[in-house]
BAFI-3210 file (N, C-alpha, C; in Angstrom, 3 decimals, decimal comma, padded with zeros to 6 digits):
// residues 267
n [1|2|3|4|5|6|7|8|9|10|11|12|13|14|15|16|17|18|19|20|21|22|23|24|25|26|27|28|29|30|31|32|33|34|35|36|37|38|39|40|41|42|43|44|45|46|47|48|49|50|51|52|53|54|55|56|57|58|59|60|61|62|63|64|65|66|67|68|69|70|71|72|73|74|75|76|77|78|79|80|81|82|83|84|85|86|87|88|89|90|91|92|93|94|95|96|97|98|99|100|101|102|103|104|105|106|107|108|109|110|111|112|113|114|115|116|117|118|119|120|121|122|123|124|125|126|127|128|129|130|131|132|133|134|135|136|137|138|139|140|141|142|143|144|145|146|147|148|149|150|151|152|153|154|155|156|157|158|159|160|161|162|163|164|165|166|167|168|169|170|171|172|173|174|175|176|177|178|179|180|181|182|183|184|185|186|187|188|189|190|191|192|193|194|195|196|197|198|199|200|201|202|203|204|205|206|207|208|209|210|211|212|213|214|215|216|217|218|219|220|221|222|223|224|225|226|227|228|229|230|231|232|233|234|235|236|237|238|239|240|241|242|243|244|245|246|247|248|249|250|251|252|253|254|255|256|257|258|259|260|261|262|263|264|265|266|267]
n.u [000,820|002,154|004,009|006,510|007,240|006,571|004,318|002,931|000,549|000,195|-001,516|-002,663|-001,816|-000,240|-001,869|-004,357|-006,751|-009,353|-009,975|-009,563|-009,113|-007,681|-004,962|-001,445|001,292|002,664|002,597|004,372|004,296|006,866|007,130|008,693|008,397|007,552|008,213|008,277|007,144|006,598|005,055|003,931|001,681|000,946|001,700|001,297|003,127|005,352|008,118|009,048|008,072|008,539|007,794|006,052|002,499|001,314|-000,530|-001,249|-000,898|-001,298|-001,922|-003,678|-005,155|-007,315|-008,441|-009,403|-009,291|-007,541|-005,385|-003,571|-001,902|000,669|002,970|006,054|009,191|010,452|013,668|013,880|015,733|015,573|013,400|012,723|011,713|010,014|010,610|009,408|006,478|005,242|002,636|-000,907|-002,184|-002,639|000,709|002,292|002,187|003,812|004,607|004,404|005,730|006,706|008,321|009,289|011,277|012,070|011,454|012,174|009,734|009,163|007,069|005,426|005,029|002,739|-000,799|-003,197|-004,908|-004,606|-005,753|-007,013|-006,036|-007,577|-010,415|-009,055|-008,084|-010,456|-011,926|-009,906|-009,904|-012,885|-013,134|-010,861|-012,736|-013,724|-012,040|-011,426|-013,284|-013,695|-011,806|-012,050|-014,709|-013,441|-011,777|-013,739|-014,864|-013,145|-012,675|-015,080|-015,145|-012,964|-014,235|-016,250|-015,369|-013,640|-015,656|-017,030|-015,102|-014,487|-015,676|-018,335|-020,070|-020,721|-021,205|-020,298|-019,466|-020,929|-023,321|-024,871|-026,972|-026,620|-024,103|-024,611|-026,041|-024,156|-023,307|-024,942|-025,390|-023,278|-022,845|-025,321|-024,528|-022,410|-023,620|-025,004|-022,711|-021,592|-023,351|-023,411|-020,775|-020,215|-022,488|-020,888|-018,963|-019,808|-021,001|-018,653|-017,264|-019,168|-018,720|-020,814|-022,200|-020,642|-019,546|-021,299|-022,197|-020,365|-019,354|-021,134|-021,069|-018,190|-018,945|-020,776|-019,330|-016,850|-017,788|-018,937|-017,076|-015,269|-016,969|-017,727|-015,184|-014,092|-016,259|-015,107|-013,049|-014,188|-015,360|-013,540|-012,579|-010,123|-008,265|-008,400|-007,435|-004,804|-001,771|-001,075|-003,541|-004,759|-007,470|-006,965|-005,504|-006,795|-008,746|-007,016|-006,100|-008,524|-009,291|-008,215|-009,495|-011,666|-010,919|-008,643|-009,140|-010,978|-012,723|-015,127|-016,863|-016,730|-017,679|-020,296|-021,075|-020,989|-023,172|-025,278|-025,239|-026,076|-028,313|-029,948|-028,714|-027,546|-025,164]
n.v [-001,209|001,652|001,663|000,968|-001,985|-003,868|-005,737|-008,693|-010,133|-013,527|-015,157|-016,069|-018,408|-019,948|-021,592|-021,109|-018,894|-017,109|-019,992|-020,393|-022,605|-024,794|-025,172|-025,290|-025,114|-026,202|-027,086|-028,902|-030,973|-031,469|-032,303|-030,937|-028,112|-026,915|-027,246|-024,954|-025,261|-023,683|-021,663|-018,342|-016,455|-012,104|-010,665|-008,210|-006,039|-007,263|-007,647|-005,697|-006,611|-007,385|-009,105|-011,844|-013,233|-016,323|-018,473|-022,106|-024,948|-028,191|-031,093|-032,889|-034,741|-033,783|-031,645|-028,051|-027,907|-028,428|-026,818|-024,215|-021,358|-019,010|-017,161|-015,533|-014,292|-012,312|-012,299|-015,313|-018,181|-019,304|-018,023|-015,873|-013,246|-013,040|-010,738|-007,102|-006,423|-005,687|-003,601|-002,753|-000,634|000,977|001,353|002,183|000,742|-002,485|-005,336|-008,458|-012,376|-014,580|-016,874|-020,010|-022,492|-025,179|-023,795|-023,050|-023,134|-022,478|-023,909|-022,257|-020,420|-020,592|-019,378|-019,653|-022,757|-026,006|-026,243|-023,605|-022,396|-021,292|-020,584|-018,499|-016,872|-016,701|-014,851|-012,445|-011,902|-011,127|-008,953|-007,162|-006,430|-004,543|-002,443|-002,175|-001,769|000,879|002,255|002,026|003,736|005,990|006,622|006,962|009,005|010,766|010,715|012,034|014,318|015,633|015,385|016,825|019,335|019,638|019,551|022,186|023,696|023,789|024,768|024,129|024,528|027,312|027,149|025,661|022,431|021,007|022,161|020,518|018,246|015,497|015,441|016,597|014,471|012,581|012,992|013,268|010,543|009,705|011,146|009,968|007,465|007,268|008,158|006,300|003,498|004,587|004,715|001,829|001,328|002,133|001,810|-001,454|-001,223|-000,232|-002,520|-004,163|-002,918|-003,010|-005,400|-006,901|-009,587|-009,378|-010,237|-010,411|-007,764|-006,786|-008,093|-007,029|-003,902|-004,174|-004,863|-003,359|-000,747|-001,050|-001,917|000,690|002,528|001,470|001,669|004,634|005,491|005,248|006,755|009,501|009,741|009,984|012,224|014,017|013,797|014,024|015,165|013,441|011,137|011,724|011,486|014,040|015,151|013,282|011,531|009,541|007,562|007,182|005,568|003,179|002,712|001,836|-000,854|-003,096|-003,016|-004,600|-007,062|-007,876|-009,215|-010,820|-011,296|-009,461|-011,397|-013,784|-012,417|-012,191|-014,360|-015,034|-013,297|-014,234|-017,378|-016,163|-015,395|-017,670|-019,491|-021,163|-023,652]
n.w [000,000|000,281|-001,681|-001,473|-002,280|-005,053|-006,174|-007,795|-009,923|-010,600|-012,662|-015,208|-018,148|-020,524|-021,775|-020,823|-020,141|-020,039|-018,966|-015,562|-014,024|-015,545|-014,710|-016,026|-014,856|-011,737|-008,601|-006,814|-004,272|-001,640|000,768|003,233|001,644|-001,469|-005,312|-007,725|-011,207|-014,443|-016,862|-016,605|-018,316|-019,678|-017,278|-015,661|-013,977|-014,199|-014,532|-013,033|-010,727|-007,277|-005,469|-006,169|-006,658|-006,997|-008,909|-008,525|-009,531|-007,682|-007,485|-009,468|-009,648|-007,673|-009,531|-009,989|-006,854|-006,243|-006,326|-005,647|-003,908|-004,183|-001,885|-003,143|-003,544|-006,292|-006,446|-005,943|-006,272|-009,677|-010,941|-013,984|-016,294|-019,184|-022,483|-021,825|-022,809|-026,143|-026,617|-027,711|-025,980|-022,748|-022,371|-020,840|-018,740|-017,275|-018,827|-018,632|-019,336|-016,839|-015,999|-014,120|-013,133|-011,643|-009,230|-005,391|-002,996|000,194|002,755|004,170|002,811|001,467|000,599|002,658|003,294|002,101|-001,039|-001,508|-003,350|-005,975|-004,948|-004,062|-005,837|-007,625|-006,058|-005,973|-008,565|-008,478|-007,024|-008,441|-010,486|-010,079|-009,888|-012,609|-013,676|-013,050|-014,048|-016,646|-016,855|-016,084|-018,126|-020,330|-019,198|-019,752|-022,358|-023,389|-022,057|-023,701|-026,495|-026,353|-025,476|-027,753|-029,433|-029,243|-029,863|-032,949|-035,808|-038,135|-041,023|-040,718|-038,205|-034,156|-034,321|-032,473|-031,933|-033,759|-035,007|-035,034|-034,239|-031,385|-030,395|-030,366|-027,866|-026,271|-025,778|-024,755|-022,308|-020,844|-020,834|-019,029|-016,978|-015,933|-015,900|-013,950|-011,335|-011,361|-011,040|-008,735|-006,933|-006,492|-005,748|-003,265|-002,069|-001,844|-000,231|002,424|003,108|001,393|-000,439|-004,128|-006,392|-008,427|-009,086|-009,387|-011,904|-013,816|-013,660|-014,873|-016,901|-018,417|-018,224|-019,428|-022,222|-022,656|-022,610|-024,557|-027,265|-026,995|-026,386|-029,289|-030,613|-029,557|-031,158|-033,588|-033,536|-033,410|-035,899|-038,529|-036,933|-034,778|-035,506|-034,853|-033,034|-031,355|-030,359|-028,393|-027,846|-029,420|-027,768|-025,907|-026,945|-027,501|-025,215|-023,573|-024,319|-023,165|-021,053|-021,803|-021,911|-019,507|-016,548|-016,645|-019,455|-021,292|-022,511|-020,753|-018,126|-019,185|-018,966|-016,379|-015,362|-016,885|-015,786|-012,855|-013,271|-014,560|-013,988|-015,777|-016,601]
ca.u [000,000|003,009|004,450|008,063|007,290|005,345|004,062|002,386|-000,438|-000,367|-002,899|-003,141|-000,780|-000,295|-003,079|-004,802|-006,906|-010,627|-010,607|-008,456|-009,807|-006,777|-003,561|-000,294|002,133|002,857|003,549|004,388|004,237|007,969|007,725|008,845|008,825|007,214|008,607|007,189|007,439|005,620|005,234|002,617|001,657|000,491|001,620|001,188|004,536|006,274|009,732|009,360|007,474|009,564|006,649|004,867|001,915|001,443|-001,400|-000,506|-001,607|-000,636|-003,138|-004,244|-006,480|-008,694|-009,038|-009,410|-009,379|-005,958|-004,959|-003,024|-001,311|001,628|003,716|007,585|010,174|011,098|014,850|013,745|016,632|014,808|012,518|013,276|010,850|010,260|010,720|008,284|005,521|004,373|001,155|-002,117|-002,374|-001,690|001,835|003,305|002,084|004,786|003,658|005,817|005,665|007,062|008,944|009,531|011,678|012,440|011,717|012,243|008,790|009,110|005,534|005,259|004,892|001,257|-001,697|-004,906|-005,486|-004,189|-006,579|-007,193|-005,660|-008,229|-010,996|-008,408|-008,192|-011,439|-012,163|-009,323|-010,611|-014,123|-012,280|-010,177|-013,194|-014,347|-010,706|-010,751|-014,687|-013,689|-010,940|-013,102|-015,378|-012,680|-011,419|-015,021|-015,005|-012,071|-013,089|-016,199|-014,452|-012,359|-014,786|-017,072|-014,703|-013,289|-016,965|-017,731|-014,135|-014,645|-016,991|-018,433|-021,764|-020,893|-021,620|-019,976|-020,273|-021,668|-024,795|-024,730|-027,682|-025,725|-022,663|-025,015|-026,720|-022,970|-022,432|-026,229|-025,247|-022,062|-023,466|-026,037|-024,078|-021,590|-023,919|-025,354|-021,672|-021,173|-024,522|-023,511|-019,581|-020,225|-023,007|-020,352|-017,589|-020,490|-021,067|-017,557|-016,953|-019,915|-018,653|-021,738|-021,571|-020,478|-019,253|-022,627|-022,898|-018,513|-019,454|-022,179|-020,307|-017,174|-019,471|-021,184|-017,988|-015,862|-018,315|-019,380|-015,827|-014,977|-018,181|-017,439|-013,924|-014,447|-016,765|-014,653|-012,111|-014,755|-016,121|-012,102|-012,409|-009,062|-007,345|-008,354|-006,438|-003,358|-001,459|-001,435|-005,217|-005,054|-008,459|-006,791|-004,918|-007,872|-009,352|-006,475|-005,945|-009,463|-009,719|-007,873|-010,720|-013,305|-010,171|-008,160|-009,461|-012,158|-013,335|-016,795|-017,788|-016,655|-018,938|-021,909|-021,373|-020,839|-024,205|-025,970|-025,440|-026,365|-029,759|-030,859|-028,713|-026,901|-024,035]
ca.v [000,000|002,287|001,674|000,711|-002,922|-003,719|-007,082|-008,888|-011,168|-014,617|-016,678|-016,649|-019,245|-019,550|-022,498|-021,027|-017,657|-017,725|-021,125|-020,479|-024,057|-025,963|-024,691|-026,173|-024,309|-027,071|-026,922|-030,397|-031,093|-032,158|-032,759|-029,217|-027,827|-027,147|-027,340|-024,571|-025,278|-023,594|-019,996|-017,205|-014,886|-011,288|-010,658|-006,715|-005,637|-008,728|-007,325|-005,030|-006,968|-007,829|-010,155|-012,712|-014,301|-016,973|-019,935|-023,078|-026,884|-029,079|-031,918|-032,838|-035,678|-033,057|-030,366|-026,718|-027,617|-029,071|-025,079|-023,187|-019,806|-018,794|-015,921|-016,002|-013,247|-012,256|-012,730|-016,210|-018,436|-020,510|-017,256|-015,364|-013,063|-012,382|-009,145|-006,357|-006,828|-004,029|-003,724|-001,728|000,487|001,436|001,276|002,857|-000,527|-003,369|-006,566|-009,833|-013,644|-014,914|-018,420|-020,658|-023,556|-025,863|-023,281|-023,890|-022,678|-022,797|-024,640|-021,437|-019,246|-020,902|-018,640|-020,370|-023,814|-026,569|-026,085|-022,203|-020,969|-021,230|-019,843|-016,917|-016,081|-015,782|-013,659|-011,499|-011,197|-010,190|-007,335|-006,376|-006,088|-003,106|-001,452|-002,391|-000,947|002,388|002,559|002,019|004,932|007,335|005,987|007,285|010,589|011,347|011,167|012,397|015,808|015,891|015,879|017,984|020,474|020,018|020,279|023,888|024,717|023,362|025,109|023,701|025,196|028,196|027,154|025,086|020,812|020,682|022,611|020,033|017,502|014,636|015,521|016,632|013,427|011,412|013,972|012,919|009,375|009,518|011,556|009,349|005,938|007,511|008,388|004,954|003,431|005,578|004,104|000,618|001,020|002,826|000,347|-002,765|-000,506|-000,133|-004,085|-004,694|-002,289|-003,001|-006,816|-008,109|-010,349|-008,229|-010,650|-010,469|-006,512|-006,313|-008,281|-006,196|-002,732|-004,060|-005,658|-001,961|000,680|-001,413|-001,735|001,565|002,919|001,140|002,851|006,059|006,462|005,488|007,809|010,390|010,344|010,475|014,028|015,211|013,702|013,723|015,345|012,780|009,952|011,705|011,943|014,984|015,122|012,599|010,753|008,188|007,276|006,346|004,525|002,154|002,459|001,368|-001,890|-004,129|-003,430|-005,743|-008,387|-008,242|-009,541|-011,751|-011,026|-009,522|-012,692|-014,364|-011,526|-012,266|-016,270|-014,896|-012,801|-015,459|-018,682|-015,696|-015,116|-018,752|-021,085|-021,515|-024,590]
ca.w [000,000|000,959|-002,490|-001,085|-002,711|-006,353|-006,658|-009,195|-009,617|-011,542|-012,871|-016,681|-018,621|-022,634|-022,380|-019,779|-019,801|-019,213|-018,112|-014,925|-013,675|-016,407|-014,726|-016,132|-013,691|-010,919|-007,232|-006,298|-002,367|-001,268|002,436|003,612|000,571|-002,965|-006,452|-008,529|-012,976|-015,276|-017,314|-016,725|-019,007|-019,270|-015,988|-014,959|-013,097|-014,222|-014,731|-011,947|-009,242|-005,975|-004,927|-006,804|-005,943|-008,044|-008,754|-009,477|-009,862|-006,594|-007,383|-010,954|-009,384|-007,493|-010,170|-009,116|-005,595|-006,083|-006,965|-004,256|-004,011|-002,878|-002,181|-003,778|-003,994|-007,119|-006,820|-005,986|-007,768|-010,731|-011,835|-015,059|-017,270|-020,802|-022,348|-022,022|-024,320|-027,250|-026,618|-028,493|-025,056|-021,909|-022,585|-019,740|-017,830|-017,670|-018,884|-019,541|-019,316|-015,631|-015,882|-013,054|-013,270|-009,907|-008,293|-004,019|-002,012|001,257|002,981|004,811|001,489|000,950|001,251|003,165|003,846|000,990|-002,488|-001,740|-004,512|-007,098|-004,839|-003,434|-007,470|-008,353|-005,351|-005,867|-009,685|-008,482|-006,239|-009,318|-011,828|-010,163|-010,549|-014,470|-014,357|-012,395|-014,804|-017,780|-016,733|-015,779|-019,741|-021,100|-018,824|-020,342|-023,797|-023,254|-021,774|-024,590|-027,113|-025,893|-025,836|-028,982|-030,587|-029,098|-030,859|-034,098|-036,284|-039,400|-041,741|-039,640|-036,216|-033,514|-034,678|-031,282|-032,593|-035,116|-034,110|-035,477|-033,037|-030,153|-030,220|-030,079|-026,780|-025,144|-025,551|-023,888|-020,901|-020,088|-020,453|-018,277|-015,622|-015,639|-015,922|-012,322|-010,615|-011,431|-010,711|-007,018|-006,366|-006,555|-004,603|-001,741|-001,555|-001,514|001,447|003,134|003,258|000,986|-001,807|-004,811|-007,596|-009,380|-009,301|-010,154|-012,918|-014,338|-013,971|-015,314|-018,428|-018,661|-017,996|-020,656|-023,444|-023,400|-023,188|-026,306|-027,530|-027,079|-026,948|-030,351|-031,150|-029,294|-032,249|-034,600|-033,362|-033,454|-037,770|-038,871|-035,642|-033,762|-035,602|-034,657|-031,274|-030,363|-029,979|-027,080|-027,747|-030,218|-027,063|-024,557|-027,683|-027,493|-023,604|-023,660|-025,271|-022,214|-020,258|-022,329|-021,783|-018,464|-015,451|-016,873|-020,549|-021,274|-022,622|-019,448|-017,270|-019,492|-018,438|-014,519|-015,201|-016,927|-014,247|-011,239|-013,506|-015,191|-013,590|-017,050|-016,255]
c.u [000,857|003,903|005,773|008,160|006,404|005,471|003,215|001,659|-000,839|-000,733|-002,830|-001,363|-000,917|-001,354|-004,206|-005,251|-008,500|-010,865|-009,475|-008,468|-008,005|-005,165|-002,418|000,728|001,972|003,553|003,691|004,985|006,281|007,953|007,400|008,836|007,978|008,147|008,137|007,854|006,227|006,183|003,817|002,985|000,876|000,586|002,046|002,021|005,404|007,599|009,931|009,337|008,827|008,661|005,929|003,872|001,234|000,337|-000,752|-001,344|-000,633|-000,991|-003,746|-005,432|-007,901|-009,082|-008,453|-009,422|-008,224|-005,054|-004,960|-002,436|-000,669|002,903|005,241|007,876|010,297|012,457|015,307|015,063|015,592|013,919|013,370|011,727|011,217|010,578|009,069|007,488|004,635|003,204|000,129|-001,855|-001,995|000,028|002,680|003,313|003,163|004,474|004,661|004,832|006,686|007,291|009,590|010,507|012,531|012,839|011,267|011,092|008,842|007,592|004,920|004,943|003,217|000,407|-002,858|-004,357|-005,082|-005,329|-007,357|-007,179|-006,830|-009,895|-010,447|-008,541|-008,949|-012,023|-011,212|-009,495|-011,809|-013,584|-012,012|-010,974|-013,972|-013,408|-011,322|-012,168|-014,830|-012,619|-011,207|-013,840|-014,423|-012,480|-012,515|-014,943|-014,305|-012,182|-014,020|-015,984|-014,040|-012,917|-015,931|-016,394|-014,286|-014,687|-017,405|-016,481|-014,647|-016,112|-016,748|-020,108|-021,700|-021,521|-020,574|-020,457|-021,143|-023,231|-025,218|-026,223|-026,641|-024,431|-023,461|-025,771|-025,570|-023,000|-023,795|-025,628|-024,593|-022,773|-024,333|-025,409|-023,037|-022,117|-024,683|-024,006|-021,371|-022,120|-023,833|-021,853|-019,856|-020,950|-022,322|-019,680|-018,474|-020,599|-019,584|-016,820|-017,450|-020,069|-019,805|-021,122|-021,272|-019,698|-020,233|-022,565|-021,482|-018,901|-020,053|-021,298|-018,945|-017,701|-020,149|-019,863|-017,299|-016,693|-018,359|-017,749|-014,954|-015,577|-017,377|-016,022|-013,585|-015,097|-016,361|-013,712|-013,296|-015,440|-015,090|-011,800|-011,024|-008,001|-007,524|-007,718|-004,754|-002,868|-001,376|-002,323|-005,266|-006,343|-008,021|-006,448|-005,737|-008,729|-008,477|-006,281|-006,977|-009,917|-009,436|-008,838|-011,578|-012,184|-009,366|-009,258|-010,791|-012,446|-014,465|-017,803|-017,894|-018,028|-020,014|-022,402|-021,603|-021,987|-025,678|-026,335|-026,059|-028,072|-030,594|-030,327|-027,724|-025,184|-023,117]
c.v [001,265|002,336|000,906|-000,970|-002,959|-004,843|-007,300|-010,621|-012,678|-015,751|-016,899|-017,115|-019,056|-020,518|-022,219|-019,650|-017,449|-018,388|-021,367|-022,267|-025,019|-025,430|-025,647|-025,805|-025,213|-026,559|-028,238|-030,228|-031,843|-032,498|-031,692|-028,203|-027,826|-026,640|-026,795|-024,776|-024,635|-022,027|-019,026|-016,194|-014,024|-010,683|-009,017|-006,415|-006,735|-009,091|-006,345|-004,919|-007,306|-009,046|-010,846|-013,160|-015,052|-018,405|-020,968|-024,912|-027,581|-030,234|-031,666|-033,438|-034,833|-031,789|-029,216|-026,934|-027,884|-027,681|-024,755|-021,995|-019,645|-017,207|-015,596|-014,426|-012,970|-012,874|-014,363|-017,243|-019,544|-019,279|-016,439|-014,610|-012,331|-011,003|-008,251|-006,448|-005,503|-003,936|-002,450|-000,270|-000,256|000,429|001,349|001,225|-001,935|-004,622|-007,376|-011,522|-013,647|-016,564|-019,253|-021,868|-023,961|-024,522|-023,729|-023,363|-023,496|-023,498|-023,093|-020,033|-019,500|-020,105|-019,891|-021,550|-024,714|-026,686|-024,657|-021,748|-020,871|-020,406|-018,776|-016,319|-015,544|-014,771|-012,349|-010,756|-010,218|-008,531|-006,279|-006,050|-004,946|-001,747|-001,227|-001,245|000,709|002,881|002,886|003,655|006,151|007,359|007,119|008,843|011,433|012,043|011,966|014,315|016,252|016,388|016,647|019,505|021,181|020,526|021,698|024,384|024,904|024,044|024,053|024,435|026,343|028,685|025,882|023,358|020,473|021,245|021,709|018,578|016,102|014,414|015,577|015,664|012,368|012,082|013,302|011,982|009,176|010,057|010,605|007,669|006,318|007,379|006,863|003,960|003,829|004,735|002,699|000,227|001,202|001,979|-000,806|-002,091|-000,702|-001,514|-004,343|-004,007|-002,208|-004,593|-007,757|-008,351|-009,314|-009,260|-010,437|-008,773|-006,159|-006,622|-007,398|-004,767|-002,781|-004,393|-003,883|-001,038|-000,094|-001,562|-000,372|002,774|002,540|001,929|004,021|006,565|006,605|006,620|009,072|010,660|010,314|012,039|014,450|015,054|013,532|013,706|013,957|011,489|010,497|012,194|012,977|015,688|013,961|011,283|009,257|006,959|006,211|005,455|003,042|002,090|001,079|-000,613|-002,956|-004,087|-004,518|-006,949|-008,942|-008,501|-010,471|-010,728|-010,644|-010,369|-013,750|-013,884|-011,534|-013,764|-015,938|-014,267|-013,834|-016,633|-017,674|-015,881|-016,037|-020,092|-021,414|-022,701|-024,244]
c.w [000,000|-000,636|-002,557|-002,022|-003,869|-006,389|-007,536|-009,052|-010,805|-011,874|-014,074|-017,403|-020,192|-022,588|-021,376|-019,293|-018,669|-018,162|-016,965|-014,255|-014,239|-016,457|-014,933|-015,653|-012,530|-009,992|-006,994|-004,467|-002,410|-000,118|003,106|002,923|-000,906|-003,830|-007,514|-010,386|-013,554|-016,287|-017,198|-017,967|-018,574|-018,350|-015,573|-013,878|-013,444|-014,017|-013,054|-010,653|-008,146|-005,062|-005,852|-006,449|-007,421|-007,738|-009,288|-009,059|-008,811|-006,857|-008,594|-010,517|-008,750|-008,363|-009,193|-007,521|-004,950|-005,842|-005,334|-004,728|-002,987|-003,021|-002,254|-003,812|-005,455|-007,478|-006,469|-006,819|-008,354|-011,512|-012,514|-015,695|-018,580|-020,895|-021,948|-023,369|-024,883|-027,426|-027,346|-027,480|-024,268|-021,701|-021,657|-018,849|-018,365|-017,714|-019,358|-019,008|-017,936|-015,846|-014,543|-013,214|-012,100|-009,194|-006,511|-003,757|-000,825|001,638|003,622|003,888|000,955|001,523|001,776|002,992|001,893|-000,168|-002,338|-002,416|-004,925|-006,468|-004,451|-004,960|-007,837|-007,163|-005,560|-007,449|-009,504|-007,936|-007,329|-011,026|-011,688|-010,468|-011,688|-014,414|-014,514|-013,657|-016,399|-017,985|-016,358|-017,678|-020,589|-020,764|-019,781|-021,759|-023,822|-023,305|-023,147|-026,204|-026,962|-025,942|-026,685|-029,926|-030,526|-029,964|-032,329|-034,966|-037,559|-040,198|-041,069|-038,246|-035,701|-034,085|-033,455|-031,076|-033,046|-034,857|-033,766|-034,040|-031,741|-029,447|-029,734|-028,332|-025,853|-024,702|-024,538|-022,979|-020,036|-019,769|-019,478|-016,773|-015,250|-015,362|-014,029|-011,483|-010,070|-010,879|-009,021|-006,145|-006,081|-005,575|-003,231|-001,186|-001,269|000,181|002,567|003,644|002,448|-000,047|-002,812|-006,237|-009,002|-010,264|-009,881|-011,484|-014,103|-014,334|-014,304|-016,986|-019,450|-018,921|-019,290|-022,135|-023,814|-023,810|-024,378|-026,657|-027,984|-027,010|-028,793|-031,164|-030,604|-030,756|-033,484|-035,168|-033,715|-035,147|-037,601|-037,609|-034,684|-033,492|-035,545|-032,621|-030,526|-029,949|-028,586|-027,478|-028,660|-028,630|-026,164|-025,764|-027,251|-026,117|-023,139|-023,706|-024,553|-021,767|-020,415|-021,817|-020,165|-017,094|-015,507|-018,371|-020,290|-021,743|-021,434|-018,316|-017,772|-018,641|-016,962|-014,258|-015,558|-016,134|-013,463|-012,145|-014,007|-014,122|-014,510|-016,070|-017,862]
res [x|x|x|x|x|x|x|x|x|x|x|x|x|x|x|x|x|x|x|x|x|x|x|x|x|x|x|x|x|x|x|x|x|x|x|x|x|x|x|x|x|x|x|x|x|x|x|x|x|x|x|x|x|x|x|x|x|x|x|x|x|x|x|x|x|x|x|x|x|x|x|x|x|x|x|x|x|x|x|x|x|x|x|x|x|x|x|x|x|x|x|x|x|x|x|x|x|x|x|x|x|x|x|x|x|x|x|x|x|x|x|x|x|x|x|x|x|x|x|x|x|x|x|x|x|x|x|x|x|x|x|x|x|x|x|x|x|x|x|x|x|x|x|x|x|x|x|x|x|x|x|x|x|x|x|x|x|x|x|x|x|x|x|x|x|x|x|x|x|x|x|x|x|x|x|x|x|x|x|x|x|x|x|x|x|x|x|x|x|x|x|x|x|x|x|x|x|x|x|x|x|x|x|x|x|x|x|x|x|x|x|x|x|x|x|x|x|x|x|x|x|x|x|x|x|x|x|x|x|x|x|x|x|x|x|x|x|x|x|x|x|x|x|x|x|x|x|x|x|x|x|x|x|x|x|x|x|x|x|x|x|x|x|x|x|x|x]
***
């Protein structure tokens, strides 16, 4: 919290995104001792973390319940990561592949009780899909600001495009999916701080805030026309910033499946 340390959180493998359930990253029990092998990808601080915490497969025979988590050093000896990876957006963020090989874990590095991991994960996903959502909607504000602003500059037919119905109709939209976007993000933040359930309602305002920020940051560079496909207009930017949202921390096809089972049942 204090900053002094940056750790880093991993769960997703090269065969292994969605379906966190089919981890091939192995802890094998030694005695006193686990044996971690495997490779994560995607992994957000990867190069820079000083802490890992890391899922992994103890137990093939029980499935997901076999799945533990545990918390490793970085300068660990046996870990290594890829390079930084060139990504669409946010750039500034450091993302690599995390490799393990015989690496030592102490028994005393395990979080919770032996087959934890895999429910500590998806709880610490639900947590982190109201980040991605809040992040989403700041994403949208952003644009939103931006073109709004730019339309009162911009004349065209000799008035402001923001006269324009056409344009003032892109500008309603955004306003109101924003303020709905807000409802539905603040609502999940209150369950989560108020100790109630909150996977259902994370889901839902991370499935909302990231669609519509695609949306509209999109249609933010369309109000700026030409300026807006270049960089020093800004809005191209949060287009591509944008676009992890629908993907990290559970897909929005994932959060329709996590909305679907809460509302039919769906297996």
């Amino acid at each position: 919290a204090t900053g002094e340390k940056i750790g880093a959180f991993c769960l997703s493998e090269p065969e292994s995104g969605s379906d966190a359930t089919q981890q091939k990253t192995t802890a094998i029990d030694k005695g006193d001792h686990y044996v971690l092998n495997g490779i994560k990808n995607w992994i957000t601080n990867g190069i820079k973390a000083e802490l890992y915490v890391v899922i992994a497969q103890s137990n093939v025979e029980k499935g997901y319940k076999g799945i533990n988590a545990f918390v490793i050093e970085s300068d660990t000896e046996g870990i290594s990561t890829g390079p930084k990876e060139d990504k669409l957006g946010i750039r500034s963020s450091d993302t690599s592949s995390v490799i393990f090989q015989d690496v030592i874990i102490p028994k005393e590095n395990r979080l919770g009780p032996e087959g934890f991991g895999f429910k500590f994960a998806m709880k610490t996903l639900e947590g982190g899909r109201i980040g991605i959502a809040a992040q989403a909607l700041g994403l949208t504000e952003g644009a939103y600001e931006l073109a709004l602003e730019y339309s009162k500059q911009r004349k065209t037919f000799g008035k402001p495009i923001s006269q324009h119905q056409g344009i003032a109709f892109k500008l309603a939209e955004m306003a109101t999916d924003i303020e709905a976007a807000k409802l539905l993000v603040y609502k999940s933040a209150v369950e989560k701080d108020k100790g109630l359930p909150y996977g259902y309602s994370s889901s839902i305002a991370k499935l909302h805030a990231s669609d519509i920020a695609m949306k509209h940051t999109v249609e933010a560079v369309q109000i700026h026309g030409g300026y807006g496909y270049v960089k020093e207009y800004h809005v191209e930017r949060l287009m591509r910033d944008d676009k992890i949202t629908q993907i990290y921390e559970g897909t929005s096809e994932i959060q329709r499946l996590v909305i679907a089972r809460n509302e039919t049942g769906l297996r």
